[in-house]
C-alpha positions as CSV (number, residue, x, y, z in Angstrom):
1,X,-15.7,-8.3,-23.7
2,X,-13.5,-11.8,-23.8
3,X,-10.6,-10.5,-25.1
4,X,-7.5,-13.2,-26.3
5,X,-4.4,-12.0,-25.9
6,X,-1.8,-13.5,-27.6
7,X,2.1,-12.8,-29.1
8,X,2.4,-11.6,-32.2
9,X,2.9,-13.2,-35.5
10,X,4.3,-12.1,-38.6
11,X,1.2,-12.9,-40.1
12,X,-0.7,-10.4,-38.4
13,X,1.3,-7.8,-40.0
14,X,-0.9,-6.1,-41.6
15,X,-3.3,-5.8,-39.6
16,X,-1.1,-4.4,-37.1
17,X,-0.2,-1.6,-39.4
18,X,-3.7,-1.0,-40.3
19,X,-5.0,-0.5,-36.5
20,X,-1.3,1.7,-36.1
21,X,-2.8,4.3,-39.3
22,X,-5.9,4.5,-38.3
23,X,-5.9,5.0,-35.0
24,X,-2.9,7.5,-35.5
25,X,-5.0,9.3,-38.0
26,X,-8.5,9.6,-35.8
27,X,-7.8,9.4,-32.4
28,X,-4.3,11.2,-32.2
29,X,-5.6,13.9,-34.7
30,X,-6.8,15.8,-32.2
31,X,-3.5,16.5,-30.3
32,X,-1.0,16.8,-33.0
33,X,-1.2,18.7,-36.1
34,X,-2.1,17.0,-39.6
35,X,1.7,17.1,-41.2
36,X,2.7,15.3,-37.7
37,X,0.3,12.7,-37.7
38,X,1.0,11.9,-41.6
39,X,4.5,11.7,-41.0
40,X,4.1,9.7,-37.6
41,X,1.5,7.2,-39.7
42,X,3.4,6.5,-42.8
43,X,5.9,4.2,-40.5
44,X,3.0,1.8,-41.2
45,X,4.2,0.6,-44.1
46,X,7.8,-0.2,-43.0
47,X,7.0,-4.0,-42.7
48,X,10.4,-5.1,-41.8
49,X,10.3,-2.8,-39.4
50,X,7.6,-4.2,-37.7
51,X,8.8,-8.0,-38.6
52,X,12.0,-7.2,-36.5
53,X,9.6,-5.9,-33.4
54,X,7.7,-9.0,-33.6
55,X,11.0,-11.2,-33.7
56,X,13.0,-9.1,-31.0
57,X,10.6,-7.4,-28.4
58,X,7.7,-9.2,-26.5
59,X,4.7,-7.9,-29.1
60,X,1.2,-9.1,-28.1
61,X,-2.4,-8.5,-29.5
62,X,-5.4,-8.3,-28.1
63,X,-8.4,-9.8,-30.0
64,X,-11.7,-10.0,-30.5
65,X,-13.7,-12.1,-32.3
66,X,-10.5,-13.0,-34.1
67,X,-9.9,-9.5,-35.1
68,X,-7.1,-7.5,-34.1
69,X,-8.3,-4.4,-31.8
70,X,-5.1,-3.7,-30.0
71,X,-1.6,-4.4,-29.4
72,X,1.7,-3.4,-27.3
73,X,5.4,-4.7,-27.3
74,X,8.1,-4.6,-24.5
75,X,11.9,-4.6,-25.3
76,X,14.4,-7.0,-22.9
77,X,15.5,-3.3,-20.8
78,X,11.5,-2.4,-20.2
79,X,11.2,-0.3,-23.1
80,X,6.9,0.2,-23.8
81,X,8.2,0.6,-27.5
82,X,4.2,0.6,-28.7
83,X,0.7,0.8,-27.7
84,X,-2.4,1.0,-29.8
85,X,-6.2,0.5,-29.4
86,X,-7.9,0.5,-32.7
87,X,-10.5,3.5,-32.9
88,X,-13.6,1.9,-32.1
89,X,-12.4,0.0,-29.1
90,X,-11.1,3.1,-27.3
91,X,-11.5,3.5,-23.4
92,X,-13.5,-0.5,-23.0
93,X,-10.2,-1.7,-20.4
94,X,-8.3,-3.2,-23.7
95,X,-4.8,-0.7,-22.9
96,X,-5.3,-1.9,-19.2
97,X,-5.2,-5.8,-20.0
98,X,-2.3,-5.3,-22.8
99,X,-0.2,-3.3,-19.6
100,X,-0.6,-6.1,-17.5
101,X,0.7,-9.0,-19.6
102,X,3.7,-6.2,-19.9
103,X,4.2,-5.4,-15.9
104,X,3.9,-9.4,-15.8
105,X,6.7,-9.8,-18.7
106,X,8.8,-6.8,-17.4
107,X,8.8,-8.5,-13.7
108,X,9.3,-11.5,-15.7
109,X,12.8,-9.8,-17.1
110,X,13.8,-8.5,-13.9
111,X,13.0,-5.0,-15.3
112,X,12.9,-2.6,-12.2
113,X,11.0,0.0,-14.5
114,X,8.8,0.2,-17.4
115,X,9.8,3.1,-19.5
116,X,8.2,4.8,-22.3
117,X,7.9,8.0,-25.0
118,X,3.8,8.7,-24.8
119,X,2.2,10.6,-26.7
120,X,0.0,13.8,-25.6
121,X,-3.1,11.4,-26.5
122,X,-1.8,8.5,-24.1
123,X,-0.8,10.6,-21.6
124,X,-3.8,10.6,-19.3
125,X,-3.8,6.9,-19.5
126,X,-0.1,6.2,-18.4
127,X,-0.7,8.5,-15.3
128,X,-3.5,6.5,-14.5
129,X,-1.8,4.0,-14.5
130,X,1.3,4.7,-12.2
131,X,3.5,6.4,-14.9
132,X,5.6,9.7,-14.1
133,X,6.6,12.2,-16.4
134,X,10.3,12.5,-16.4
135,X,10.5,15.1,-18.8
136,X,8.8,16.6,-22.5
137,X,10.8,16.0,-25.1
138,X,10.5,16.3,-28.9
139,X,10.8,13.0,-31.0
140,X,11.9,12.9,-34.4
141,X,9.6,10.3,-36.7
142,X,10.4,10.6,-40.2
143,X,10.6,14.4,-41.2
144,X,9.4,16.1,-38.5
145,X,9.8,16.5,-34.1
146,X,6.8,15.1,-32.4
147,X,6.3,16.2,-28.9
148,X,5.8,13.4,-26.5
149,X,6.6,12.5,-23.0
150,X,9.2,10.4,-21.1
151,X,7.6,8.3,-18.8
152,X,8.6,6.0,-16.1
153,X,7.0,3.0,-14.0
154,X,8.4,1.3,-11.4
155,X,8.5,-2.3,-11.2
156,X,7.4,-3.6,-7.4
């Protein structure tokens, strides 16, 4: 699959938030319960929210065919703020080429660690993929404490 990977725009907006609910509502369903993953999804339609990413992190997208099928953003310290694969491009290398443009950007920033809350879904993934687990924590969304994990990286 030729994927372009590209930075964000505020254009693509919505569908950003789209890929964000749906994925959060098929593919995380299975780890967290159903008040969780409505609560965690319903950030979707914060707009400015995701206006001030685009502006202020490093947010790229990967796409296919001119559709949006993933995206991830990097903050200046080497904050992974987001990652998301839309749900029917799961597990085809997408999450793999979005991390690289990151390490690239983080080495970039003179980051000497990538750093990250990751979900129980994207878990396996980031400890494929040289993250640690620092520690479990519980992460407030909106109403309610999401368990996730603290990960860490470190930049060569």
């Amino acid at each position: 699959m030729k994927l372009e990977i590209r930075q964000a725009e505020n254009s693509d907006i919505l569908a950003i938030t789209q890929l964000f609910y749906e994925t959060i509502q098929t593919i995380n369903s299975k780890d967290y319960p159903q008040e969780e993953i409505d609560d965690w999804s319903s950030w979707h339609s914060a707009h400015e929210k995701w206006n001030t990413r685009i502006i202020e992190q490093y947010f790229i997208v990967a796409a296919f065919d001119s559709k949006i099928i993933g995206f991830a953003s990097l903050a200046t310290d080497g904050y992974l703020d987001l990652m998301f694969i839309h749900k029917n491009y799961q597990r085809q290398g997408i999450a793999n080429q979005l991390l690289a443009e990151l390490e690239k950007k983080a080495i970039a920033q003179n980051n000497q660690e990538i750093y990250s809350e990751v979900s129980i879904t994207a878990k396996p993934f980031f400890e494929k993929q040289g993250f640690t687990v620092k520690h479990k924590q519980l992460k407030k969304s909106r109403e309610r404490a999401l368990e996730n994990y603290y990960m860490v990286k470190q930049m060569e």
